[in-house]
N, CA, C and O atoms as CSV, one atom per row, in Angstrom:
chain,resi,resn,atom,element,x,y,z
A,1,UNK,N,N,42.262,11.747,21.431
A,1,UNK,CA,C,42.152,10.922,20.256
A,1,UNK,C,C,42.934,11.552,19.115
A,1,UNK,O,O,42.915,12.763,18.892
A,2,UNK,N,N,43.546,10.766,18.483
A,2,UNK,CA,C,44.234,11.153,17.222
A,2,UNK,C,C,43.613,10.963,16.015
A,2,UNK,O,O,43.650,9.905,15.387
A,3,UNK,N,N,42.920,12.179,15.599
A,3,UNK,CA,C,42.287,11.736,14.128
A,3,UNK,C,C,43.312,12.237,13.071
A,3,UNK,O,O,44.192,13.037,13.389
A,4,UNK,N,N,43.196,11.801,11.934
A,4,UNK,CA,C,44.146,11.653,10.554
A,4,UNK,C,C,42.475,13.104,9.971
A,4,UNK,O,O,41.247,13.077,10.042
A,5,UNK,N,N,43.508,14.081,9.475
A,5,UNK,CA,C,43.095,14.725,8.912
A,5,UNK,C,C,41.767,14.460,7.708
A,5,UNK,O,O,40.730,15.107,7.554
A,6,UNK,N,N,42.272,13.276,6.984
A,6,UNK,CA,C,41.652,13.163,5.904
A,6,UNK,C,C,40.184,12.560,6.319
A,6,UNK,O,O,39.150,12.947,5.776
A,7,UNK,N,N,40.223,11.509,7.402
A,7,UNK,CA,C,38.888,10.269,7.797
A,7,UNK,C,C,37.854,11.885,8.349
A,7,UNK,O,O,36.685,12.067,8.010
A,8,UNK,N,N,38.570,12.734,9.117
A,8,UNK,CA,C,37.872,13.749,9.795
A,8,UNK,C,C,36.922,14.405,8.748
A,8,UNK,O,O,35.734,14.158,8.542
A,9,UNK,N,N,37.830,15.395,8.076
A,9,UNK,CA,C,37.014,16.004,6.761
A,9,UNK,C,C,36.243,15.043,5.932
A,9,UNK,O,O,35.533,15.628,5.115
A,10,UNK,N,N,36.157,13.623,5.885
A,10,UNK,CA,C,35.208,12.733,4.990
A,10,UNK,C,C,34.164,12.914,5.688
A,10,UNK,O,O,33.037,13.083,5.223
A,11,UNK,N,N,34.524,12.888,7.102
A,11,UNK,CA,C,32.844,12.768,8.240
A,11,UNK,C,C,32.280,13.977,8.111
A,11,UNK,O,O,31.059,13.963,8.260
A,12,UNK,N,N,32.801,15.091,7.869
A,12,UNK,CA,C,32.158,16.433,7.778
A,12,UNK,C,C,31.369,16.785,6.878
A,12,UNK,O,O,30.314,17.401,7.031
A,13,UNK,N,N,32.045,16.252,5.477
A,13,UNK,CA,C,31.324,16.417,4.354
A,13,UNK,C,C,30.357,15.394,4.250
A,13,UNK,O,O,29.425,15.658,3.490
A,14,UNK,N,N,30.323,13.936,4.994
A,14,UNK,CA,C,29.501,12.999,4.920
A,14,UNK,C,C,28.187,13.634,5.881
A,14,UNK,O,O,27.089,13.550,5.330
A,15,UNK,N,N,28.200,14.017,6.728
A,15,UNK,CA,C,27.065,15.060,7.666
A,15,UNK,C,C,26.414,15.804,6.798
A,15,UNK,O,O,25.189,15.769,6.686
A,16,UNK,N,N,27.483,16.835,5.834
A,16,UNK,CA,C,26.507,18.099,5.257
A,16,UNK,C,C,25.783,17.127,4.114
A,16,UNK,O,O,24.556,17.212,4.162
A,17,UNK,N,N,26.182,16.418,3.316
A,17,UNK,CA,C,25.720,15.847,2.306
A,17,UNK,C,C,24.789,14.880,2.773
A,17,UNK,O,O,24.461,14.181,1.814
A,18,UNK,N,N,24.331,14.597,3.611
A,18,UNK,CA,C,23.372,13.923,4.891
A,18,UNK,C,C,22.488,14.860,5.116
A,18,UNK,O,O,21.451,14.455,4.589
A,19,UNK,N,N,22.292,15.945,5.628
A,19,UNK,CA,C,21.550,16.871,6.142
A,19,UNK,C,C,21.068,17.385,4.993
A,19,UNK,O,O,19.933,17.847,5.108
A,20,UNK,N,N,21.612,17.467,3.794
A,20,UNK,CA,C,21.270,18.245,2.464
A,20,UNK,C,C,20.405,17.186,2.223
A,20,UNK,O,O,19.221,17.460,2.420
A,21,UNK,N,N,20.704,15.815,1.774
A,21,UNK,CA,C,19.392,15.239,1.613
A,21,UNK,C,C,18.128,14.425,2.273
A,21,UNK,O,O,17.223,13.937,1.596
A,22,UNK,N,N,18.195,14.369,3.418
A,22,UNK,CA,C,17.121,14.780,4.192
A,22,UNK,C,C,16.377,16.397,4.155
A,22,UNK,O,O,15.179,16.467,4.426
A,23,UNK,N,N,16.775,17.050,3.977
A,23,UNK,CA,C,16.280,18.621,3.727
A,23,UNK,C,C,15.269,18.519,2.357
A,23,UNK,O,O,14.074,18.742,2.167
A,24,UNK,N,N,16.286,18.107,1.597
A,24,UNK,CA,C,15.482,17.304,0.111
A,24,UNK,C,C,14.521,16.290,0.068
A,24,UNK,O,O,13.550,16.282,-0.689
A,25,UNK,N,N,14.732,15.662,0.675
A,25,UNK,CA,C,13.324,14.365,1.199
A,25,UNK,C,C,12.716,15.162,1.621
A,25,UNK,O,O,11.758,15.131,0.849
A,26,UNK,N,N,12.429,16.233,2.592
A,26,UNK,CA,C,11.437,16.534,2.763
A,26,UNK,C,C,10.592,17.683,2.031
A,26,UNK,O,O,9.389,17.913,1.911
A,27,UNK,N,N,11.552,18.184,1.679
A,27,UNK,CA,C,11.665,19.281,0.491
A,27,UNK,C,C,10.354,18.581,-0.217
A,27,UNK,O,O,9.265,19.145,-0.325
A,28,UNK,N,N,10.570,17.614,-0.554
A,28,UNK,CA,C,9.360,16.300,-1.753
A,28,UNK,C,C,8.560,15.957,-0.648
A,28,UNK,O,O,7.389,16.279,-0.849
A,29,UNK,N,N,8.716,15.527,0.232
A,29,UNK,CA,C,6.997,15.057,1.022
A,29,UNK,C,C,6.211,16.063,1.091
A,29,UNK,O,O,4.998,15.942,0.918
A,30,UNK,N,N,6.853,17.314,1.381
A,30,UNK,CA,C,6.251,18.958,1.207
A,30,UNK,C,C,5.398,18.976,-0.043
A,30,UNK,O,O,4.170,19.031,0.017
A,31,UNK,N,N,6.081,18.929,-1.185
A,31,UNK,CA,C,4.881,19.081,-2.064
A,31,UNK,C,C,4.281,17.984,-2.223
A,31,UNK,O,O,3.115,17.926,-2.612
A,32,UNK,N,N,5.046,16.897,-1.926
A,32,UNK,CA,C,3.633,15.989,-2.459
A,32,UNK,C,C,2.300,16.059,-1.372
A,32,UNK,O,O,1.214,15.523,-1.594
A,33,UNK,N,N,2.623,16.792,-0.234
A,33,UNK,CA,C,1.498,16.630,0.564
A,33,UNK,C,C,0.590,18.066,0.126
A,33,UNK,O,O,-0.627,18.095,0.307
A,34,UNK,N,N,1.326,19.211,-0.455
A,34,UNK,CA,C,0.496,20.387,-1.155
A,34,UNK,C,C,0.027,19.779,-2.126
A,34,UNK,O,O,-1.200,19.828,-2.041
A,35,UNK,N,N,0.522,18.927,-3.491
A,35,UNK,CA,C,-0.174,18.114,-4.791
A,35,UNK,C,C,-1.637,17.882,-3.690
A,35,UNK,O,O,-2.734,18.408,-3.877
A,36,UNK,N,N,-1.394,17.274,-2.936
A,36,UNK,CA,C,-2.666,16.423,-2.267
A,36,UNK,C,C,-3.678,16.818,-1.798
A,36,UNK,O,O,-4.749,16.243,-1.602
A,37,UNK,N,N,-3.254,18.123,-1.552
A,37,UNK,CA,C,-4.833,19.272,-0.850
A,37,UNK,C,C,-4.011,19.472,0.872
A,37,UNK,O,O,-4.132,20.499,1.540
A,38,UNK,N,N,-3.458,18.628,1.175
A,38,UNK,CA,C,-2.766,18.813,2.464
A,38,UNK,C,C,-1.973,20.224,3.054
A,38,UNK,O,O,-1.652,21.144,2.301
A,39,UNK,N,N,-1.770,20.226,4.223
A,39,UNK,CA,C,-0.892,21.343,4.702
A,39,UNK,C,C,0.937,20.702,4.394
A,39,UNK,O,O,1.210,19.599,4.867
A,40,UNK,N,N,1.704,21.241,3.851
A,40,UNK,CA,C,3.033,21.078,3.749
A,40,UNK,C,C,3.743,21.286,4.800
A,40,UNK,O,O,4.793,20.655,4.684
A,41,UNK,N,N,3.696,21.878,5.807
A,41,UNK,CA,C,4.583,21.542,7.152
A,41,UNK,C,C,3.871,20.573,7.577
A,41,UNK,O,O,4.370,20.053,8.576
A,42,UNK,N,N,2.939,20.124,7.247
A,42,UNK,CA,C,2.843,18.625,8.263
A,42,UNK,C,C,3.765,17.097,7.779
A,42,UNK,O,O,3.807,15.973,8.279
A,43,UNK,N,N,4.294,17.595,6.818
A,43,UNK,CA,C,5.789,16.590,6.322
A,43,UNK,C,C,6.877,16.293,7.320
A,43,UNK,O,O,7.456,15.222,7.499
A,44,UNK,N,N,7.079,17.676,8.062
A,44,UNK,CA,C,8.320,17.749,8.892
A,44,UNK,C,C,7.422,17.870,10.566
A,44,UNK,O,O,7.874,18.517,11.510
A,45,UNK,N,N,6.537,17.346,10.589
A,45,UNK,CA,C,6.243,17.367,12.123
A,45,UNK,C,C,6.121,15.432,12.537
A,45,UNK,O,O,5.088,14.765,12.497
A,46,UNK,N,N,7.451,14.965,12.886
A,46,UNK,CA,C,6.709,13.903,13.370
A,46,UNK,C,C,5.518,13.183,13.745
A,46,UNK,O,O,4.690,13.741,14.464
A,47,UNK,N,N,5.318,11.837,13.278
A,47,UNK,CA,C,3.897,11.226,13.758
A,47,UNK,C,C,2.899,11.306,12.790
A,47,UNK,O,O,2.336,10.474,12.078
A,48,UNK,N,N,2.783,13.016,12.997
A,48,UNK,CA,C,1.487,13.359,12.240
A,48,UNK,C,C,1.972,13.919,10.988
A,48,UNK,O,O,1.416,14.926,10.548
A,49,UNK,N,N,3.146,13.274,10.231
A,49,UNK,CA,C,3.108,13.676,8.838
A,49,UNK,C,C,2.918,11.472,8.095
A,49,UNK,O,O,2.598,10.961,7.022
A,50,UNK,N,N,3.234,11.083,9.101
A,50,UNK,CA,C,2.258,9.276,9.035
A,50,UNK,C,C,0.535,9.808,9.232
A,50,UNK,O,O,-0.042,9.666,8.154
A,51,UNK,N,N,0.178,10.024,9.651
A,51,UNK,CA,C,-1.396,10.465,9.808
A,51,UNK,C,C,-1.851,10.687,8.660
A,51,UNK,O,O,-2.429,9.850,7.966
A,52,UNK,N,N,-1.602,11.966,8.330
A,52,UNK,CA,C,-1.399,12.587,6.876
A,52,UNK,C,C,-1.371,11.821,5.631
A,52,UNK,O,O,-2.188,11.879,4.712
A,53,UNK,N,N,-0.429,11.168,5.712
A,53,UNK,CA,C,-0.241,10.436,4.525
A,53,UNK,C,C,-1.031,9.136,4.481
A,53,UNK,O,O,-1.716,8.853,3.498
A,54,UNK,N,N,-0.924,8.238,5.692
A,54,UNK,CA,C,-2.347,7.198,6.036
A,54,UNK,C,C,-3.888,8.322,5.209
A,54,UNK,O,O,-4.780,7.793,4.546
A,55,UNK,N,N,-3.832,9.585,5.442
A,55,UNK,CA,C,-5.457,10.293,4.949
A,55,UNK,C,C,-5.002,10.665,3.745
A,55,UNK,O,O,-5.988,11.033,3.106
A,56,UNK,N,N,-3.730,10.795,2.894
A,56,UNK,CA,C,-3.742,11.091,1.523
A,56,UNK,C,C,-4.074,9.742,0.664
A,56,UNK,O,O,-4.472,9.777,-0.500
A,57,UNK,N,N,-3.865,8.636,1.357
A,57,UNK,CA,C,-3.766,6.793,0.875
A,57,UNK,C,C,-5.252,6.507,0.926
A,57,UNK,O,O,-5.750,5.751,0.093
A,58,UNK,N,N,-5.758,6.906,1.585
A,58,UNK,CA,C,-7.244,6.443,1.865
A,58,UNK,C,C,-7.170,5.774,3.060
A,58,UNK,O,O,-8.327,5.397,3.243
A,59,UNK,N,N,-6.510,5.406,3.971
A,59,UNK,CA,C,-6.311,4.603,4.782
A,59,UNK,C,C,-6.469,4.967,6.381
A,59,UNK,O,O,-5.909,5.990,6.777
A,60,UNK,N,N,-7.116,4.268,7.186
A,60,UNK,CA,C,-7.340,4.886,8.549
A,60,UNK,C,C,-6.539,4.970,9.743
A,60,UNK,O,O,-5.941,4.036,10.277
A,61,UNK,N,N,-6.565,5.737,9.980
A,61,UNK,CA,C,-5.835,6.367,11.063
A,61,UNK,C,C,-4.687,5.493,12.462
A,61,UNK,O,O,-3.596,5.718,12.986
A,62,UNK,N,N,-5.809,4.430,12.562
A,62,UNK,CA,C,-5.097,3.332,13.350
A,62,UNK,C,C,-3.872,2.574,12.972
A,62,UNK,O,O,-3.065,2.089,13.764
A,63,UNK,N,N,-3.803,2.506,11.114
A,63,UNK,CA,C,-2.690,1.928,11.111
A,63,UNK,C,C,-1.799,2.809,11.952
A,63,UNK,O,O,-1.304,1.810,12.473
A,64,UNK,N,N,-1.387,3.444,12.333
A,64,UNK,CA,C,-0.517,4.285,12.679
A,64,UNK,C,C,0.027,3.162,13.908
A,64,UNK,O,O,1.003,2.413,13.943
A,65,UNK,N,N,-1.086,3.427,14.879
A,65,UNK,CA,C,-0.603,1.845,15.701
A,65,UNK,C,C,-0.398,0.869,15.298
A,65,UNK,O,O,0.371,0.198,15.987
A,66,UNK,N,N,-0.919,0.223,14.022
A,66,UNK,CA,C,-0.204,-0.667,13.869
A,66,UNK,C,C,1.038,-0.978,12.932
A,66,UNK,O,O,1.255,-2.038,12.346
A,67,UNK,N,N,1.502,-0.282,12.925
A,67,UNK,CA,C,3.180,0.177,12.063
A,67,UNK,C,C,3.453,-0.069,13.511
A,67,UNK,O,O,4.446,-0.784,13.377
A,68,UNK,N,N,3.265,0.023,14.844
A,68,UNK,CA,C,4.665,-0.401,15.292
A,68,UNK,C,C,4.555,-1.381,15.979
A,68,UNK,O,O,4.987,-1.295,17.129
A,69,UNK,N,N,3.825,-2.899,15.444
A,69,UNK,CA,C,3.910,-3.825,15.654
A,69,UNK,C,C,4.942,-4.264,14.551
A,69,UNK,O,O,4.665,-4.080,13.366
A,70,UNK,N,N,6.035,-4.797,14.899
A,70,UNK,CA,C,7.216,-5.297,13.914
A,70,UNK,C,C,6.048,-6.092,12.520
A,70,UNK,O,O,4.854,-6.347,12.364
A,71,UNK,N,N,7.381,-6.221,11.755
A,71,UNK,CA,C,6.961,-7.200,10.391
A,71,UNK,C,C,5.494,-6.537,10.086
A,71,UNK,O,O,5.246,-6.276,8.909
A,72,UNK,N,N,4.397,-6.219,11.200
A,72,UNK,CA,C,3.012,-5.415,10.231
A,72,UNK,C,C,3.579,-4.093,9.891
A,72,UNK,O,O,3.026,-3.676,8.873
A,73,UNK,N,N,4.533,-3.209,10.379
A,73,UNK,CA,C,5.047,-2.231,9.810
A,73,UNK,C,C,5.151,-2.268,8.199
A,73,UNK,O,O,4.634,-1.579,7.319
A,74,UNK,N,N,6.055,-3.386,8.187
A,74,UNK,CA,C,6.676,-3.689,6.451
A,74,UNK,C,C,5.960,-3.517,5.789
A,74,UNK,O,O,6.033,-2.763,4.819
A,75,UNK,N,N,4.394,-4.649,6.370
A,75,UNK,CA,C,3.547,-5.212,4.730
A,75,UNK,C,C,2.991,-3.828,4.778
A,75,UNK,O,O,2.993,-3.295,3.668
A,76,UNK,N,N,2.444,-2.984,5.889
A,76,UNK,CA,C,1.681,-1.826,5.743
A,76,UNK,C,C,2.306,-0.858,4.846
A,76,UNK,O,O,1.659,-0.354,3.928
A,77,UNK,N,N,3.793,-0.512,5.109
A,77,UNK,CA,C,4.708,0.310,4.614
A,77,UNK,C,C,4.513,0.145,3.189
A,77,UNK,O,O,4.141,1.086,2.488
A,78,UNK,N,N,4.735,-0.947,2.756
A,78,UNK,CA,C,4.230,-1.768,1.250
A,78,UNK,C,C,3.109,-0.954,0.782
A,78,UNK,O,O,3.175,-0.030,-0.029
A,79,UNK,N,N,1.929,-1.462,1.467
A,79,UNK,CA,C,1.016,-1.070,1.081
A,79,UNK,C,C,0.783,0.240,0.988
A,79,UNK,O,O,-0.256,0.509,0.385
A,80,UNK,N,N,1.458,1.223,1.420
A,80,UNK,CA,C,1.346,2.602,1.465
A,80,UNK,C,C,1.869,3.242,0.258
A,80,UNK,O,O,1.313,3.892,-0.627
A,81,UNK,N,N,3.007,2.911,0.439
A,81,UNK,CA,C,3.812,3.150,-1.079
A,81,UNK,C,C,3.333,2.599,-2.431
A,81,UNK,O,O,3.732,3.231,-3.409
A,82,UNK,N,N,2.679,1.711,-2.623
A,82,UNK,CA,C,1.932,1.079,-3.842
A,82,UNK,C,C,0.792,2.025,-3.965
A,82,UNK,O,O,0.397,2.266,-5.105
A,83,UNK,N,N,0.038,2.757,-2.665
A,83,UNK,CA,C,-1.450,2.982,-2.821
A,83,UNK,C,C,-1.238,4.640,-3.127
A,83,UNK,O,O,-1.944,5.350,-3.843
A,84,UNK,N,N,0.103,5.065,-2.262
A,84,UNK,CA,C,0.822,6.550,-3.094
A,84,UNK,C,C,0.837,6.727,-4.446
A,84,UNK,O,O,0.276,7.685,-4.977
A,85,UNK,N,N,1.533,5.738,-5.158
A,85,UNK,CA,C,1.185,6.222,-6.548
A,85,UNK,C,C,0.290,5.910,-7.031
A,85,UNK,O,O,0.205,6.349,-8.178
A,86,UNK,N,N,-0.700,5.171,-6.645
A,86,UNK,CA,C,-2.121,4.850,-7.411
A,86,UNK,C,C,-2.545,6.620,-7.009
A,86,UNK,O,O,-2.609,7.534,-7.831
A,87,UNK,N,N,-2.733,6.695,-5.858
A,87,UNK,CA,C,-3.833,7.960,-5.915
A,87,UNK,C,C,-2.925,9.198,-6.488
A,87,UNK,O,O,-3.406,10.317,-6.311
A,88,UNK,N,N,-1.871,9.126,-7.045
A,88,UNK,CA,C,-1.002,10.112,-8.309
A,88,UNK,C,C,-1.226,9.996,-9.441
A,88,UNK,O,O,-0.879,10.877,-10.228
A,89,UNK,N,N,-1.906,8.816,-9.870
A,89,UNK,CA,C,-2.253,8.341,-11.211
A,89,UNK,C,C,-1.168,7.066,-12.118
A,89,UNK,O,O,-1.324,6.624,-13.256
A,90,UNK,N,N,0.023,6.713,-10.997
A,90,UNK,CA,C,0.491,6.006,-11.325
A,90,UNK,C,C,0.299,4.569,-11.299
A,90,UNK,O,O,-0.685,4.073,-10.750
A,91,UNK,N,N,1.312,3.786,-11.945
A,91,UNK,CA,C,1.100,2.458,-11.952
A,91,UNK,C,C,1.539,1.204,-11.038
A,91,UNK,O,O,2.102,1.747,-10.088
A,92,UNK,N,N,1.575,-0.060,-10.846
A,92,UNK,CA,C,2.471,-1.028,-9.892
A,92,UNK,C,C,3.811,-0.657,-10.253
A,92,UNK,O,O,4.570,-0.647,-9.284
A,93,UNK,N,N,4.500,-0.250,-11.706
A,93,UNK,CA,C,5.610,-0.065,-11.876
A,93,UNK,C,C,6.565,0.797,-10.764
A,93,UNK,O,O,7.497,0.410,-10.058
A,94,UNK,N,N,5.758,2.493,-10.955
A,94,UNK,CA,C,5.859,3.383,-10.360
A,94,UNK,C,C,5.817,2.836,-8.699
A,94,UNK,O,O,6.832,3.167,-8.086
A,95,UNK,N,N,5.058,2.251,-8.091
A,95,UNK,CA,C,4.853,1.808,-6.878
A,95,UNK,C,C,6.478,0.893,-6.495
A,95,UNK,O,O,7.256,1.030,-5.551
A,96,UNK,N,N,6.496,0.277,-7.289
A,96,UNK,CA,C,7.948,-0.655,-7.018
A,96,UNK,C,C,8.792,0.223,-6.994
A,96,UNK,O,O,9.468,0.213,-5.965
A,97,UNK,N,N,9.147,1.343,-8.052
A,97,UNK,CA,C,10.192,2.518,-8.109
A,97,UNK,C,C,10.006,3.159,-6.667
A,97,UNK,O,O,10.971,3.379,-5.935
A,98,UNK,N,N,9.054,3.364,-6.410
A,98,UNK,CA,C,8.922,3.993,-4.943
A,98,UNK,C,C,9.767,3.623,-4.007
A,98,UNK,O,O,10.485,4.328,-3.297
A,99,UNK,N,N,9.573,1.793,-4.063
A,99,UNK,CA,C,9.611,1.055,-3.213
A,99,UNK,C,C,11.296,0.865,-2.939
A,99,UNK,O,O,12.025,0.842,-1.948
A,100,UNK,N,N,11.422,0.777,-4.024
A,100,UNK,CA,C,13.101,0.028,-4.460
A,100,UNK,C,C,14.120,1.353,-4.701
A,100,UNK,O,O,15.239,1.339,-4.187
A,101,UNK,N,N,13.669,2.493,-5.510
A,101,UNK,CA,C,14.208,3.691,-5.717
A,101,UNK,C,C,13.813,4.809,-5.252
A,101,UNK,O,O,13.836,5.704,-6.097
A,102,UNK,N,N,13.474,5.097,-4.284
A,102,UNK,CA,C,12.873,6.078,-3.909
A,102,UNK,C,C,13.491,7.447,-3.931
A,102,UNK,O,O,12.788,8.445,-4.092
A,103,UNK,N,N,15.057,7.528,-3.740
A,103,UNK,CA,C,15.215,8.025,-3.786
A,103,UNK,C,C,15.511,9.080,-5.252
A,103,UNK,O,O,15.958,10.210,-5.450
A,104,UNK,N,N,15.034,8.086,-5.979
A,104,UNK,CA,C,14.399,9.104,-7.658
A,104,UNK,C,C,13.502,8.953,-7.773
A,104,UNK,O,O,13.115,9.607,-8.741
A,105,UNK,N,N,12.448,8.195,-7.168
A,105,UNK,CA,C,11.068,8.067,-7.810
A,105,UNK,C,C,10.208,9.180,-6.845
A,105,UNK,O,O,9.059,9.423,-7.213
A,106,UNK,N,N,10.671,9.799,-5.743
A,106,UNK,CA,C,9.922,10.332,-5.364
A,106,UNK,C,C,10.370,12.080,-5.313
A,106,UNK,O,O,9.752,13.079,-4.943
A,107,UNK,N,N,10.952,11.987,-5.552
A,107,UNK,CA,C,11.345,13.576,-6.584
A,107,UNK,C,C,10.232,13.891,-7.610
A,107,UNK,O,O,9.490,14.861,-7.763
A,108,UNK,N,N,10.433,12.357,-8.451
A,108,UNK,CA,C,9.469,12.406,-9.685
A,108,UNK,C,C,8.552,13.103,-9.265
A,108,UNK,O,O,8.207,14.214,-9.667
A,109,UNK,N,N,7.872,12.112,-7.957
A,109,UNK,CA,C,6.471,12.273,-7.745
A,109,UNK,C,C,6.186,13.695,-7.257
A,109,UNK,O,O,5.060,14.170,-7.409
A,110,UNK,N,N,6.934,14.224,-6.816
A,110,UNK,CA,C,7.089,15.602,-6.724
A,110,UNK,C,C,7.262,16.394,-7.593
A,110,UNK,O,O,6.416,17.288,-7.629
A,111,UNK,N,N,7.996,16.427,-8.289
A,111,UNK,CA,C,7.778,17.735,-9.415
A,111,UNK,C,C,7.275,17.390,-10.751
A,111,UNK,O,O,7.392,18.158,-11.705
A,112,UNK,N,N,6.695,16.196,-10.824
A,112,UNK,CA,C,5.716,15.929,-11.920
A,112,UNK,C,C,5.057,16.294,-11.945
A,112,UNK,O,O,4.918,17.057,-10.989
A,113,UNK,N,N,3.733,16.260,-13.063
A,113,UNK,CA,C,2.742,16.748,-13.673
A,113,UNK,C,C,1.658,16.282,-13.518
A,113,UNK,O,O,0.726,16.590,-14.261
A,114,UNK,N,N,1.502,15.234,-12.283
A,114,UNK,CA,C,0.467,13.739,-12.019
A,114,UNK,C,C,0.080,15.083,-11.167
A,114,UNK,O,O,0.729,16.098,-10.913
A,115,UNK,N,N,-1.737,14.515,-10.708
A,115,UNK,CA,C,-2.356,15.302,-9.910
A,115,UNK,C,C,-2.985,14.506,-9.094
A,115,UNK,O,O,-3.487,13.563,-9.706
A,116,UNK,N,N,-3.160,14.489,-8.033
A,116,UNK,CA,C,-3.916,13.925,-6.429
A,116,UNK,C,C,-5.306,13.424,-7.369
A,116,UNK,O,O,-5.896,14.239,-8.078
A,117,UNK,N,N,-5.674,12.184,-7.283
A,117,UNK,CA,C,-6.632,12.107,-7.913
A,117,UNK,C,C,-8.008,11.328,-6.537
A,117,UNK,O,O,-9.190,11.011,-6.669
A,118,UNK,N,N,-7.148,11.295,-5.460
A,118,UNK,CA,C,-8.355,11.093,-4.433
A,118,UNK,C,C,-7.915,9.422,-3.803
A,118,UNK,O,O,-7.275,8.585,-4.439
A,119,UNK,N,N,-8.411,9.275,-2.532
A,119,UNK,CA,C,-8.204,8.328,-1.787
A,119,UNK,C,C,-9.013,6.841,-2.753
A,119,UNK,O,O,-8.688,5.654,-2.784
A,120,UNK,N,N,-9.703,7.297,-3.171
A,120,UNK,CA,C,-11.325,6.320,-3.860
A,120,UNK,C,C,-10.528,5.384,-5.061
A,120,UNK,O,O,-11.270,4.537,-5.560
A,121,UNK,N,N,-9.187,5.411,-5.574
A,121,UNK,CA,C,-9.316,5.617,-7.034
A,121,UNK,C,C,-9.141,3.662,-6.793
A,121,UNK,O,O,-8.985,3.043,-5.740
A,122,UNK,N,N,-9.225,3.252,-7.914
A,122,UNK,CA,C,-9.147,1.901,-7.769
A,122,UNK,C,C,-8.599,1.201,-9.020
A,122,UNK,O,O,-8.471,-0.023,-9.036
């Protein structure tokens, strides 16, 4: 195969700058799962960093099965992310930022000053 110098080095730097922020996403599920009372490597263990976060939401365990029934994934997914920043102390606003921006809103939620205020809050 003949690659052109330049498309090559875009894919290289498109990988590291890929891997850097996934490292960073999790970098933030890490603390937000320490904010929470949680263990922080359970961010980066498949499966059971969904478990986790279903028990930081208030929410039981089974959704887990049912996230992978198509389309109930979504509304659940929804619902997870809205019920994340409630139990941070945030608002529907914050929940949509989640939803729509996540990739700044959940930095926020990470190195902000909001504290785990419990599965209960309403």
């Amino acid at each position: 195969m003949d690659y052109e110098y330049g498309n090559y080095q875009m894919g290289v730097v498109g990988w590291i700058l890929y891997i850097v922020l996934i490292v960073f996403y999790l970098f933030c599920l890490w603390r937000i799962f320490v904010k929470a009372g949680k263990p922080g490597w359970a961010a980066i263990v498949p499966i059971y960093n969904i478990i986790v976060e279903l028990e930081i939401v208030g929410k039981p365990w089974y959704w887990l099965l049912l996230m992978l029934v198509p389309v109930v994934n979504v509304v659940l997914g929804v619902i997870v992310i809205f019920r994340l920043a409630k139990v941070f102390g945030h608002g529907t606003g914050f929940g949509f930022g989640l939803l729509f921006l996540s990739f700044i809103f959940l930095p926020i939620l990470a190195f902000d000053s909001s504290s785990y205020l419990g599965p209960t809050v309403e």
